[in-house]
C-alpha positions in Angstrom: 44.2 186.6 22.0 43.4 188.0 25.4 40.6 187.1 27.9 39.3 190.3 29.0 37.3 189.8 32.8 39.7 188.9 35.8 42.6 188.9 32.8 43.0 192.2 31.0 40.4 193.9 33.0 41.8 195.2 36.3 39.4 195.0 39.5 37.9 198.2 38.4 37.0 196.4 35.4 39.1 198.8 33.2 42.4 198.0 31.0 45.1 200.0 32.2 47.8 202.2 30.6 50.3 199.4 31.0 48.3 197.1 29.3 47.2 199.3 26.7 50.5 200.3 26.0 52.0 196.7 25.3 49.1 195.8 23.3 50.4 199.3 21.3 54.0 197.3 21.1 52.5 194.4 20.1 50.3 196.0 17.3 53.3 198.1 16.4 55.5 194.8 15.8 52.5 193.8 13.4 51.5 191.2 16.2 47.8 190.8 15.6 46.2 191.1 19.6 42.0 190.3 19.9 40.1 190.3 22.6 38.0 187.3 24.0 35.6 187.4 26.0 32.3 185.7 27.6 30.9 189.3 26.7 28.6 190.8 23.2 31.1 193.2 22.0 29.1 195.9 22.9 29.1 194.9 26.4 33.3 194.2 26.0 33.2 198.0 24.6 31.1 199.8 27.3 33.5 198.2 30.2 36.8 198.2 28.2 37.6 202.2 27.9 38.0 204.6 25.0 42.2 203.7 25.3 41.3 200.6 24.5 38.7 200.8 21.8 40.8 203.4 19.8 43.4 200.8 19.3 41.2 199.6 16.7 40.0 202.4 15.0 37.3 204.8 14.9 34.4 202.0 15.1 33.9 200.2 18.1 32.0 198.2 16.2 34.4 197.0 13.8 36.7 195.3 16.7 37.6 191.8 15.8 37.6 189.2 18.8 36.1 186.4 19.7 32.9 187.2 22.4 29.8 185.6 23.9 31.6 182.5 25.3 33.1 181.9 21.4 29.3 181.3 19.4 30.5 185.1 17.8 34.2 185.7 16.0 34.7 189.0 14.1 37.6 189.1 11.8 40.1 191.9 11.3 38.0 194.2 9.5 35.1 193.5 12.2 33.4 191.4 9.9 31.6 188.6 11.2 33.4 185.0 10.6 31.9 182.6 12.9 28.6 182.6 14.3 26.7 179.2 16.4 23.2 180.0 16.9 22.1 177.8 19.8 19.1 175.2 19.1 15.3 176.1 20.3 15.8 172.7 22.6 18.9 173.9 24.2 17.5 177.3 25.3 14.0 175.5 26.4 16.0 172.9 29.0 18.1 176.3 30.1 14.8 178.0 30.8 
């Protein structure tokens, strides 16, 4: 489990080759790696880079992680396992 921005992301805000190749050793040595991340995991895809999404196959969609400050988890397949919808009063005091 990785935090992506300021961690994984470089100051350009992309992953680079070294990181992408020990997340490669690390999937390679059947080490499951997610990403986590403040982000929706569209957003985590458009900033990311086409390296990194294709170390989880063909579907950006389908990458399992844990985004949008943990209230979203997806699960190896990219299926959703844990979502916390926040209460109508919570949002309404934020607003």
């Amino acid at each position: 489990l990785s935090d992506m921005d300021g961690t994984l992301l470089n100051s350009f805000h992309k992953v680079t080759e070294e990181s992408i190749n020990a997340i490669k050793t690390l999937q390679s040595s059947g080490i499951l790696f997610l990403p986590a991340t403040g982000r929706t995991r569209t957003s985590m895809v458009n900033v990311a880079g086409t390296s990194f999404v294709n170390l989880f196959g063909d579907n950006p969609l389908k990458i399992p992680g844990v985004y949008s400050q943990g209230l979203m988890v997806y699960g190896r397949n990219g299926e959703l396992i844990y979502e916390r919808i926040l209460e109508n009063d919570v949002i309404e005091k934020a607003e």
